[in-house]
KOLROPA-501114 format. One record per residue (C-alpha): chain; x negated, y, z. Coordinates in Angstrom, 1 decimal. Each point is the difference from the previous one (the first is absolute). Example, Ala and Ser with C-alpha at 12.3 -4.5 7.8 and 13.67 -1.06 7.14 Angstrom:
<recs>
REC unit     px     py     pz
REC    A  -12.3   -4.5    7.8
REC    A   -1.4    3.4   -0.7
</recs>
This chain:
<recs>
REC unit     px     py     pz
REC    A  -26.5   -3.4  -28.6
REC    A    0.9   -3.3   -1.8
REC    A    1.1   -2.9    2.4
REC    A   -2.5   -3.2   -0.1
REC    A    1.7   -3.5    0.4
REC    A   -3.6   -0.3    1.4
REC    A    0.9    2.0    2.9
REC    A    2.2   -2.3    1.4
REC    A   -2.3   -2.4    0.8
REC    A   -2.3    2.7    1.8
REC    A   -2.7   -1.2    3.3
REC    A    1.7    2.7    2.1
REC    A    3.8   -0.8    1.7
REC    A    1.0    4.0    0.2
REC    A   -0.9    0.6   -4.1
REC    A    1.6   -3.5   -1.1
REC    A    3.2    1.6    2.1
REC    A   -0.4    3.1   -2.3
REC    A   -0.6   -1.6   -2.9
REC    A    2.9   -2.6    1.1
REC    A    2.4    3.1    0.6
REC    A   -1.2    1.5   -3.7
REC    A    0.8   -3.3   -2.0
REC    A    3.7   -0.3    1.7
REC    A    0.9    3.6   -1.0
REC    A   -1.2    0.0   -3.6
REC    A    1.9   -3.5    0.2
REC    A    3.3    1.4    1.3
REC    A   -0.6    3.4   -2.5
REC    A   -0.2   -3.3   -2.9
REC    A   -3.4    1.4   -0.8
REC    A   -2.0   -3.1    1.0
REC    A    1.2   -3.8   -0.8
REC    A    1.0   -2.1    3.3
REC    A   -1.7   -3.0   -2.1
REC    A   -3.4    1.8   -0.1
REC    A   -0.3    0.6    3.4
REC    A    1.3   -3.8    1.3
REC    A   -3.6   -0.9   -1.1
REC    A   -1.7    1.4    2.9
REC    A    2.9   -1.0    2.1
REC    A   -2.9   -2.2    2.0
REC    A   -1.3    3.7    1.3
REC    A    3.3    1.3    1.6
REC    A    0.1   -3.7    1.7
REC    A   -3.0    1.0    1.8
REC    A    1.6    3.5    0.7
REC    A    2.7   -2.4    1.9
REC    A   -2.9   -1.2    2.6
REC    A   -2.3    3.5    0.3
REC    A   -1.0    0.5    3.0
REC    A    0.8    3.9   -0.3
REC    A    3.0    0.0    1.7
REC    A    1.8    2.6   -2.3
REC    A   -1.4   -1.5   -2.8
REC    A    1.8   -3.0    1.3
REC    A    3.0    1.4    0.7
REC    A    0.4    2.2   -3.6
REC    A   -0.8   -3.3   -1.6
REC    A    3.3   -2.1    1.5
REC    A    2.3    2.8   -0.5
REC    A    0.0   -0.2   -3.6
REC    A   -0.4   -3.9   -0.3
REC    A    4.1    0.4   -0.8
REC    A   -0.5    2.5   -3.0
REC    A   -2.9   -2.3   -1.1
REC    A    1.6   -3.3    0.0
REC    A    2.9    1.7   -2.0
REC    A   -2.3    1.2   -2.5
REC    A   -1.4   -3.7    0.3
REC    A   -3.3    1.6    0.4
REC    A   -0.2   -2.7    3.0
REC    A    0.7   -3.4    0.8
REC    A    1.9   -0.9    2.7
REC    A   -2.1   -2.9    1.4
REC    A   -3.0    2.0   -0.3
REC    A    1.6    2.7    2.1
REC    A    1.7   -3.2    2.5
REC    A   -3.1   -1.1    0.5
REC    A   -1.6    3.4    1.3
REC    A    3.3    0.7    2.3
REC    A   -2.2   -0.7    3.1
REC    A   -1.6    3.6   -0.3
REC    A    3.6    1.5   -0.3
REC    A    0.8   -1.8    3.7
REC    A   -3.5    1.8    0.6
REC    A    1.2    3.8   -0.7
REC    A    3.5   -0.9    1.7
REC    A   -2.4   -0.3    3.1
REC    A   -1.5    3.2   -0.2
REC    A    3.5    1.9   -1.7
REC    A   -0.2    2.3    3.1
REC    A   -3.2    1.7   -1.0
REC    A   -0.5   -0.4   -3.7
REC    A    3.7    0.3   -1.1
REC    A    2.9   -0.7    1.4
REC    A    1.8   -0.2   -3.5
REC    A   -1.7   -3.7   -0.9
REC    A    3.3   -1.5    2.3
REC    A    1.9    1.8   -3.1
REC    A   -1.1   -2.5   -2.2
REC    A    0.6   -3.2    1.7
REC    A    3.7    0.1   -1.9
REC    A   -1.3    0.9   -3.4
REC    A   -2.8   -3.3    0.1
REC    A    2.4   -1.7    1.7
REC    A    2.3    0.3   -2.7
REC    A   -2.8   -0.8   -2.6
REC    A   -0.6   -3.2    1.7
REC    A   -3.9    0.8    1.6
REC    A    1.7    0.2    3.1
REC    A    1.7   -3.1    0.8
REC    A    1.9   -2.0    2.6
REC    A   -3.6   -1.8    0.6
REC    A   -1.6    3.3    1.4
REC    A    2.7   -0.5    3.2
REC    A   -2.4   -1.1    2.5
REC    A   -2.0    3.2   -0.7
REC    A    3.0    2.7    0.3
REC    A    0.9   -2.4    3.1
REC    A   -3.7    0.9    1.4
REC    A    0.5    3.8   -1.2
REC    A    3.0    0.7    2.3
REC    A   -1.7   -1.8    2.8
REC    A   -3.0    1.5    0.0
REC    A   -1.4    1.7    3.0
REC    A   -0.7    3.3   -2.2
REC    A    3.0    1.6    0.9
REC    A   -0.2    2.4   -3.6
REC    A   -0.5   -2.9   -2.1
REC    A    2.4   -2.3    2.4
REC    A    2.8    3.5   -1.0
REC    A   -0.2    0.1   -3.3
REC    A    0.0   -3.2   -0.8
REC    A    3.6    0.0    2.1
REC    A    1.0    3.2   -2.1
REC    A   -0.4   -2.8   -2.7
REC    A    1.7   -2.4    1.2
REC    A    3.5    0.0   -1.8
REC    A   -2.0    0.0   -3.0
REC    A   -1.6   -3.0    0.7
REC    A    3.5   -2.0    0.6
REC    A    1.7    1.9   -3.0
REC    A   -2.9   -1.7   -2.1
REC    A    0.6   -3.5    1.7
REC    A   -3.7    0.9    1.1
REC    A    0.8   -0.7    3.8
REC    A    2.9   -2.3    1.4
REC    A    2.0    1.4    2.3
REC    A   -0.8   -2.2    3.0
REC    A   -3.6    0.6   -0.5
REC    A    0.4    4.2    0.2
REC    A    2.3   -1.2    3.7
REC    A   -2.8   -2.3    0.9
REC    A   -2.3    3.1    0.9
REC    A    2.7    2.7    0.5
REC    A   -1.9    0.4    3.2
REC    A   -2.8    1.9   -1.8
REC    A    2.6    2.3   -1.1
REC    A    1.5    0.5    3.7
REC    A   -3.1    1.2    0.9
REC    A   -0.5    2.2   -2.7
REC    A    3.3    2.2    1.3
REC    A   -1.9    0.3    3.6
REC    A   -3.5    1.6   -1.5
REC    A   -2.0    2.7    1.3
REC    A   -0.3    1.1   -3.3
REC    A    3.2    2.2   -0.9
REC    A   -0.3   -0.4   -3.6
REC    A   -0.3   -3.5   -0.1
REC    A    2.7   -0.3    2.3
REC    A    2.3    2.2   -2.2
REC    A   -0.8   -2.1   -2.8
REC    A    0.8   -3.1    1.7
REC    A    3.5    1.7    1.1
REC    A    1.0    0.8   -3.9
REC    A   -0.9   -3.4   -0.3
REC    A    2.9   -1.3    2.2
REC    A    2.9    0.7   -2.1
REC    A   -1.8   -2.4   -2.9
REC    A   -0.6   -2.4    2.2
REC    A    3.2   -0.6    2.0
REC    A    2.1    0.8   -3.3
REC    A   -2.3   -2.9   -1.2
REC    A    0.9   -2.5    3.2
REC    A   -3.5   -0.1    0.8
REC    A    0.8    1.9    3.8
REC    A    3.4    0.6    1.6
REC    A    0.9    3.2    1.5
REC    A    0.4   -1.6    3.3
REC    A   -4.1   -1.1   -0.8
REC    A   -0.6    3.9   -0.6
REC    A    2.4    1.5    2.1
REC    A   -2.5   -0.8    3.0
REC    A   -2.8    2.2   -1.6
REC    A    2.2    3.2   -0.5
REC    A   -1.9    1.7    2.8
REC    A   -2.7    0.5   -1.7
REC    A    1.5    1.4   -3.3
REC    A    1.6    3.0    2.4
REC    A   -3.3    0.2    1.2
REC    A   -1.1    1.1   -4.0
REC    A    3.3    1.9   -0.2
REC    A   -1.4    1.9    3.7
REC    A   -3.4    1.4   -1.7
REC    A   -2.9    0.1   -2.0
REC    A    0.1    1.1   -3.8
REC    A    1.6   -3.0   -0.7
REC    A    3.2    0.8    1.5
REC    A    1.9    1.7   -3.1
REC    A   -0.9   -3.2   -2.2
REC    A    1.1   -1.9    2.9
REC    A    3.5    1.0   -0.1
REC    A    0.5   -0.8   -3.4
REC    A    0.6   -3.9    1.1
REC    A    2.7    0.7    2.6
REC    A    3.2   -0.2   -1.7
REC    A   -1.3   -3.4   -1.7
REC    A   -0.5   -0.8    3.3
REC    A    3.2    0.6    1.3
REC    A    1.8   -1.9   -2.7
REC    A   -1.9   -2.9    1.0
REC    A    0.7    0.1    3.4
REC    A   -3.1    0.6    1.2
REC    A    0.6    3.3    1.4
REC    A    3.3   -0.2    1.5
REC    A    2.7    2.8    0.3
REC    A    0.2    0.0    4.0
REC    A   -4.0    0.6   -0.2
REC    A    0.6    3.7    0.0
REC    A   -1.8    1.5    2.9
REC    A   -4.1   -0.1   -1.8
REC    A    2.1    2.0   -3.1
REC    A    0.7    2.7    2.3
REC    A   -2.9    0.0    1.9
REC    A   -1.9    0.9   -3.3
REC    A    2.9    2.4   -0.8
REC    A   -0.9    1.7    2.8
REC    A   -4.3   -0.7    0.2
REC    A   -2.5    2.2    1.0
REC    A   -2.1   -0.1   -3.4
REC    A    1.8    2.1   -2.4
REC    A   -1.2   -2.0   -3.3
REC    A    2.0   -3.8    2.5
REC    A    2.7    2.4    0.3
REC    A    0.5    1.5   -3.9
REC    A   -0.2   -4.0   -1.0
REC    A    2.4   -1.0    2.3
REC    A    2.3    3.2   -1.0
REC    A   -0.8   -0.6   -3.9
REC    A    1.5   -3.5    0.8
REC    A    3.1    0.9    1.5
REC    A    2.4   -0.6   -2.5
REC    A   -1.2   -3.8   -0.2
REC    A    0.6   -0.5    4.2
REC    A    3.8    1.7   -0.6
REC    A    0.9   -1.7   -3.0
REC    A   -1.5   -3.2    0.9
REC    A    1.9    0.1    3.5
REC    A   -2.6    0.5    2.5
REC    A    0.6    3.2    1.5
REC    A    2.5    1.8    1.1
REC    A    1.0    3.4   -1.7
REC    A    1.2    1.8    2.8
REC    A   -3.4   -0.5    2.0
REC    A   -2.0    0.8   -2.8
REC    A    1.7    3.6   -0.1
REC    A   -1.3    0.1    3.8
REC    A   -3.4   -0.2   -1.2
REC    A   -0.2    2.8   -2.4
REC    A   -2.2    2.0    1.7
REC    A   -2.6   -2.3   -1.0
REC    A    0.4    0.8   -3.5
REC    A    0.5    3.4    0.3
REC    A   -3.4    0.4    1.7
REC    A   -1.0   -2.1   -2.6
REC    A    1.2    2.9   -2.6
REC    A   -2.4    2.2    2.3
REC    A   -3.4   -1.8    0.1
REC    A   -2.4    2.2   -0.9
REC    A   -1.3   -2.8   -2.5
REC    A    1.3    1.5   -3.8
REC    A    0.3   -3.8   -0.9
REC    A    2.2   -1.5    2.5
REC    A    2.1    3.3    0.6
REC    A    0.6   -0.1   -3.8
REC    A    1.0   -3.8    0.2
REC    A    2.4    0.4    3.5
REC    A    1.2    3.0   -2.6
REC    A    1.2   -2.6   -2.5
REC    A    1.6   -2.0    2.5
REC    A    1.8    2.5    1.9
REC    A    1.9    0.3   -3.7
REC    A    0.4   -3.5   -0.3
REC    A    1.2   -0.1    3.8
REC    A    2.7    2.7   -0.2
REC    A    2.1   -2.1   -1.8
REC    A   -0.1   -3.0    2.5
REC    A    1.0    2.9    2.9
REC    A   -2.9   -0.1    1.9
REC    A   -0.6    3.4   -0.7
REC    A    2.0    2.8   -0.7
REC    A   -0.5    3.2   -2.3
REC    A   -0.9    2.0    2.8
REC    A   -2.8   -2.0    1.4
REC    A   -1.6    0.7   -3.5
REC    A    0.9    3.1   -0.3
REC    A   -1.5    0.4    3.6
REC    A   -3.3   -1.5   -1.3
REC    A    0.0    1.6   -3.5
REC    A   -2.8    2.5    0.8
REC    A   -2.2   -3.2    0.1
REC    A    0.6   -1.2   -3.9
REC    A   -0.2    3.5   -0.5
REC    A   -3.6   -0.1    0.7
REC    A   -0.8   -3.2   -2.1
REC    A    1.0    2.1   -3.2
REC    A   -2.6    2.2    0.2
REC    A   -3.0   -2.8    0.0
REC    A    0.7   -0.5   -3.4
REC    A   -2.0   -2.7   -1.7
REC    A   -0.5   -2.1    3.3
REC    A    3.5   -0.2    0.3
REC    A    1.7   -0.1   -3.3
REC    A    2.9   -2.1    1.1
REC    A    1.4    2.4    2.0
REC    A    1.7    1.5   -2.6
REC    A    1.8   -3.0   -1.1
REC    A    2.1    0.8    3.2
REC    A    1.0    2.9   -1.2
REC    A    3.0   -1.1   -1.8
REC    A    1.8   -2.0    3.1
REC    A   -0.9    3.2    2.4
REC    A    1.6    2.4   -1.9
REC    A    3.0   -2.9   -0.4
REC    A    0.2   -0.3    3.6
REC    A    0.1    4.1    0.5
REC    A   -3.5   -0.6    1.8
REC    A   -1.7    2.4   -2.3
REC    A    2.4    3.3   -1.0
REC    A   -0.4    3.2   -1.6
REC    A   -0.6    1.4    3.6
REC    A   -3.5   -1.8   -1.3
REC    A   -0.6    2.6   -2.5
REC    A   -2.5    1.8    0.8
REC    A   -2.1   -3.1    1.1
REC    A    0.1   -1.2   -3.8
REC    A   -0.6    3.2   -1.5
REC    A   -3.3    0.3    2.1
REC    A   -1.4   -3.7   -1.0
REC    A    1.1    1.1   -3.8
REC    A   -2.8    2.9    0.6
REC    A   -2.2   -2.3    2.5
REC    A   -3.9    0.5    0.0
REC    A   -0.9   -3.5   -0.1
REC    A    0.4   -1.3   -3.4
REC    A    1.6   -3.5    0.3
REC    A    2.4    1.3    2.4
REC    A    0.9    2.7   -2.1
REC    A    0.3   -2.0   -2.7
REC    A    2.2   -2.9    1.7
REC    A    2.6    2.8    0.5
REC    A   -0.2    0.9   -3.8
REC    A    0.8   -4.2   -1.3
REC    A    3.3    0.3    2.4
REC    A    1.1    3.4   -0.7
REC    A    3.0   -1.0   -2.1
REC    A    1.3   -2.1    2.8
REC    A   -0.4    3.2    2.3
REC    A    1.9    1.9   -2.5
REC    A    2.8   -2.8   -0.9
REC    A    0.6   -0.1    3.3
REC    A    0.1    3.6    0.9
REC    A   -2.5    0.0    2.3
REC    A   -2.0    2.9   -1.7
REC    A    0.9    1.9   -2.9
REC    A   -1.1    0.0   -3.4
REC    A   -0.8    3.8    0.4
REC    A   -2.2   -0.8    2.7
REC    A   -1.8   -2.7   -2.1
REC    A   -0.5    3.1   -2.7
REC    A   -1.2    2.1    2.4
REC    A   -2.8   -2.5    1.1
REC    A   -0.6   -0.7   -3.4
REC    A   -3.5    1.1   -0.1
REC    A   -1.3   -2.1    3.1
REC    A    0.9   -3.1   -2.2
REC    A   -1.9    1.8   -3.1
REC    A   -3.4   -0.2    2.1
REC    A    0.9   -3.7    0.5
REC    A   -0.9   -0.2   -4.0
REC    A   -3.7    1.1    0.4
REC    A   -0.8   -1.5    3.4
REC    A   -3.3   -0.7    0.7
REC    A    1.0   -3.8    1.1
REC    A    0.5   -1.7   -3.3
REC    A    2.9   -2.2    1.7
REC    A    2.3    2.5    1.2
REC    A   -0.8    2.1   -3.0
REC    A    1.1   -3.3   -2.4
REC    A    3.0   -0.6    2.4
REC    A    1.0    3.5   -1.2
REC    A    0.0    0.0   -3.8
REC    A    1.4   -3.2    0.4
REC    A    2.8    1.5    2.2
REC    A    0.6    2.8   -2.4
REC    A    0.1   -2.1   -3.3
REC    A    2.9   -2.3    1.9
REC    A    2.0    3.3    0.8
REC    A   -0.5    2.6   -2.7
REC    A    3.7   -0.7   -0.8
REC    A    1.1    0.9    3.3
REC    A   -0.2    4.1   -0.7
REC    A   -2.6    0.4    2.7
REC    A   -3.1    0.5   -2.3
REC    A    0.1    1.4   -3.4
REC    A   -2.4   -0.9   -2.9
REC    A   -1.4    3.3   -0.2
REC    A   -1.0   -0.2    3.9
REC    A   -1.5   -3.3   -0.7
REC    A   -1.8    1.3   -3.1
REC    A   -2.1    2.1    2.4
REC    A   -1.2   -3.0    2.0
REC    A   -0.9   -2.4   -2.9
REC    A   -3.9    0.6    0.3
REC    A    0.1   -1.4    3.5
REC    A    1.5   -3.2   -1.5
REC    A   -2.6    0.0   -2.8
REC    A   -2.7    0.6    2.7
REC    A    1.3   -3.5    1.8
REC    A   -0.2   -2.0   -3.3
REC    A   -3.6    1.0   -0.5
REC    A   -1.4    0.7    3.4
REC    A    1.7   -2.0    2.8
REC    A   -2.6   -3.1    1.6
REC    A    2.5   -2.5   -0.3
REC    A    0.4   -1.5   -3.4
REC    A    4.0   -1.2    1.2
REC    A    1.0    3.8    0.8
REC    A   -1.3    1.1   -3.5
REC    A    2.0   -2.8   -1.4
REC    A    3.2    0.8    1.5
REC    A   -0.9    3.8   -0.7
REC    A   -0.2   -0.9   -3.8
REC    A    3.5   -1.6    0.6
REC    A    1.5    2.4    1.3
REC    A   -1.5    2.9   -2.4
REC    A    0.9   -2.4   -3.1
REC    A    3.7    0.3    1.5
REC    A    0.3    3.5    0.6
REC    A   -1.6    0.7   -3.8
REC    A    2.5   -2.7   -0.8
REC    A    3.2    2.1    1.6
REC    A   -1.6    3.1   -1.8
REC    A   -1.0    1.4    3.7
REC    A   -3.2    0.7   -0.4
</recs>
C-alpha cells in the first residue's frame, strides 16, 4: 500500500503512531525525504501531548532520531517537555524505559538544568516507584550538570527510606543504587552502613535474593559491609531455604577472597552444600553441582565427597532438555576422576535411552566420552542404530538436533555416507513438513551442507 503524508496528520493518536512509525522507516531505508515529512512536523507535536499514554511515550522516544533528522525543532519540543515529566510519573506502569531517555534529551538540550526543581520533586515524591527510579537516575542527572550535588544530599533522606521498603524490589533497587551514590559523595558509608540490616534481610529471602547478592562485593569495597561482619554470611550458608542457601554458596568465593570468612570454617559447613547437591529440586541440585567443582579447588570439598554424591548428577543427565547444562560438567568430572570408565555402562545405556532428548544429549558429548576413555568407540558403533532413530523422530527438535549432530561429525568415522544416504528422506520430510518455519530453515541448512560435502 503506498504511504500518504496525509496520514500523518490522522484524527486518531494509535494510526498517526503507525503512520509516524511508517514515515521514519522509509526515512532511514532513504526511501522517503526527511524534508517532506518536517511539514507536518505540527502533527507529531501533538503526538508529544496525547493523552494515550503509549502513544505518549512512543512519541518522546524518537524525539532524538527526529531532531537529528531535523524533522523537529527543539523549542517546539522544549516547550512540550512538561508531558515528558508527565510519563516519568507514571514510568512504573507504562514503561519503565522513558528514564532511558532522560540522558539522550539531556544531551540534546530539551532537558535542561531549568527542569531541577522537577527531578528534585521526582526523587521526593511519596510514590515510592516513581520516587526509585527517578534515584536510579540520579547520576545521570549530575553527569548532565542537570542536578547540583548539594541539591541530590539535600533530600538524601528520601533515599534512606527507600533502602527500608516493604517492597523488596524497590528496596533492591535502591541498594544497587548505593554504590553510585556514595562513589558520587552524595552519602558516606558510615550514612549507609546504619541500613545494612535490611539489605541481609533481601540477601535472607524472597526471589530477590540472588539479584541481591550481586551488590555485595561493591559493598564491601566501600566499607559498608565490613570484614568482621561475618556471622549473617554464615547464617545463610547454612539457612533453611535451599534457594538462601545456593545464593549464599554461589557467592562464596567473593566472602573468601574479599576477607570475610574464614576458610577453615567454611569446610565445617559442607554438609550444607552437599545436601544441597541432593535436593530433590533438578535446578538447585544441578547449580550446588557446579559449585561443588568450583569448591574442590578452594578445599572445602574433597574428591570423595563427590564421588560420594555422584549417583545424584548422575540422575540430572538423564532429564535431558530440562537440564542441558549438566553436561557441560562433564569435562571437570572426568578431570577430577569423579566420572570413570567404571561409568560405562551408565553411558552406554543413556546412548540407547527411550526418551529422546536424553538420548540425544548423550549422542552431542560422545566424543568427549570417547577422548576420554570413558566408553569406547566400539560401544558407540554398536549403539549406532539408537542414534539413527534420532534422525526421523517424531519431535521435530530432537530430530533437527540430530542431522545437525551428524553433519558436524561425519568426519569422525562414526557414520558413513552410505548410512546417512538411507536417512535423507526424513531430513527432506523436516524441510517440507515440520510446524515451525525456523526448524525447516535450519533443516535446509543443514541439507544444503551435507549436499555441499557430497553426503547426501
Amino acid at each position: 500500500m503506498e504511504f500518504r503524508l496525509s496520514s500523518l496528520c490522522g484524527d486518531d493518536d494509535k494510526d498517526k503512531v503507525e503512520a509516524w512509525k511508517t514515515a521514519i522507516d522509509l526515512i532511514n531505508k532513504g526511501k522517503l525525504e526527511a524534508e517532506k515529512v518536517k511539514h507536518s512536523a505540527i502533527c507529531y507535536y501533538s503526538l508529544l501531548s496525547a493523552k494515550d499514554m503509549r502513544a505518549l511515550s512512543w512519541a518522546w522516544e524518537n524525539v532524538e532520531a527526529l531532531l537529528d533528522k531535523k524533522i523537529l525543532d527543539i523549542d517546539e519540543v522544549k516547550g512540550l517537555k512538561m508531558y515528558f515529566f508527565k510519563l516519568l510519573k507514571y514510568a512504573s506502569w507504562v514503561f519503565s524505559e522513558v528514564w532511558d531517555l532522560v540522558d539522550g534529551l539531556a544531551t540534546k538540550g530539551v532537558i535542561t538544568r531549568e527542569d531541577a526543581e522537577k527531578f528534585i520533586s521526582l526523587l521526593k515524591s511519596y510514590d515510592e516507584d516513581v520516587s526509585s527510579y527517578a534515584w536510579e537516575y540520579v547520576t545521570v542527572l549530575l553527569d548532565r550538570k542537570i542536578l547540583k550535588p548539594e541539591e541530590v544530599i539535600g533530600v538524601k533522606d528520601a533515599f534512606f527510606q527507600l533502602l527500608m521498603t516493604d517492597d523488596e524490589e524497590i528496596s533492591l533497587a535502591a541498594w544497587n543504587s548505593v554504590i553510585g551514590l556514595v562513589d558520587k559523595g552524595i552519602i558516606s558509608p558510615d550514612q549507609v552502613r546504619q541500613y545494612k540490616g535490611y539489605f541481609f534481610q533481601l540477601l535472607s529471602g524472597g526471589w530477590v535474593s540472588g539479584y541481591a547478592w550481586e551488590t555485595v562485593k561493591d559493598l564491601i569495597d566501600r566499607g559498608i559491609i565490613t570484614k568482621d561482619e561475618d556471622r549473617p554470611f554464615y547464617s545463610l550458608l547454612t539457612s533453611d531455604s535451599e534457594s538462601v542457601r545456593l545464593h549464599a554458596w554461589e557467592n562464596l568465593d567473593v566472602l573468601l577472597n574479599e576477607g570475610v570468612l574464614d576458610l577453615e570454617e567454611i569446610k565445617g559447613l559442607k554438609e550444607y552444600l552437599l545436601g544441597l547437591m541432593r535436593s530433590k529440586s533438578k535446578f538447585l541440585r544441578l547449580d550446588a553441582w557446579e559449585v561443588a567443582v568450583k569448591v574442590v579447588s578452594r578445599g572445602v570439598l574433597n574428591l570423595d565427597d563427590l564421588i560420594e554424591n555422584k549417583k545424584y548428577f548422575l540422575r540430572l543427565l538423564k532429564l535431558g532438555k530440562t537440564c542441558p547444562k549438566a553436561w557441560g560438567l562433564l569435562p571437570p568430572l572426568i578431570e577430577y576422576s569423579v566420572i570413570t570408565e567404571g561409568d560405562k555402562d551408565f553411558f552406554i545405556d543413556l546412548l540407547k535411552y527411550d526418551k529422546g532428548w536424553t538420548r540425544l544429549r548423550a549422542w552431542e558429548n560422545v566424543n568427549t566420552l570417547l577422548e576420554n576413555s570413558i566408553i569406547e568407540f566400539n560401544d558407540v558403533l554398536r549403539a549406532k542404530r539408537y542414534f539413527f532413530d534420532l534422525l526421523s523422530s517424531k519431535d521435530y527438535e530432537v530430530r533437527l538436533a540430530a542431522w545437525k549432530f551428524l553433519a558436524k561429525n561425519m568426519n569422525k568415522g562414526l557414520i558413513t555416507a552410505e548410512e546417512v544416504a538411507d536417512w535423507k528422506d526424513e531430513l527432506r520430510d523436516m524441510i517440507v513438513e515440520a510446524p515451525n518455519h525456523l526448524i525447516r530453515k535450519d533443516a535446509l541448512e543443514v541439507y544444503e551442507e551435507l549436499k555441499a560435502n557430497g553426503i547426501i
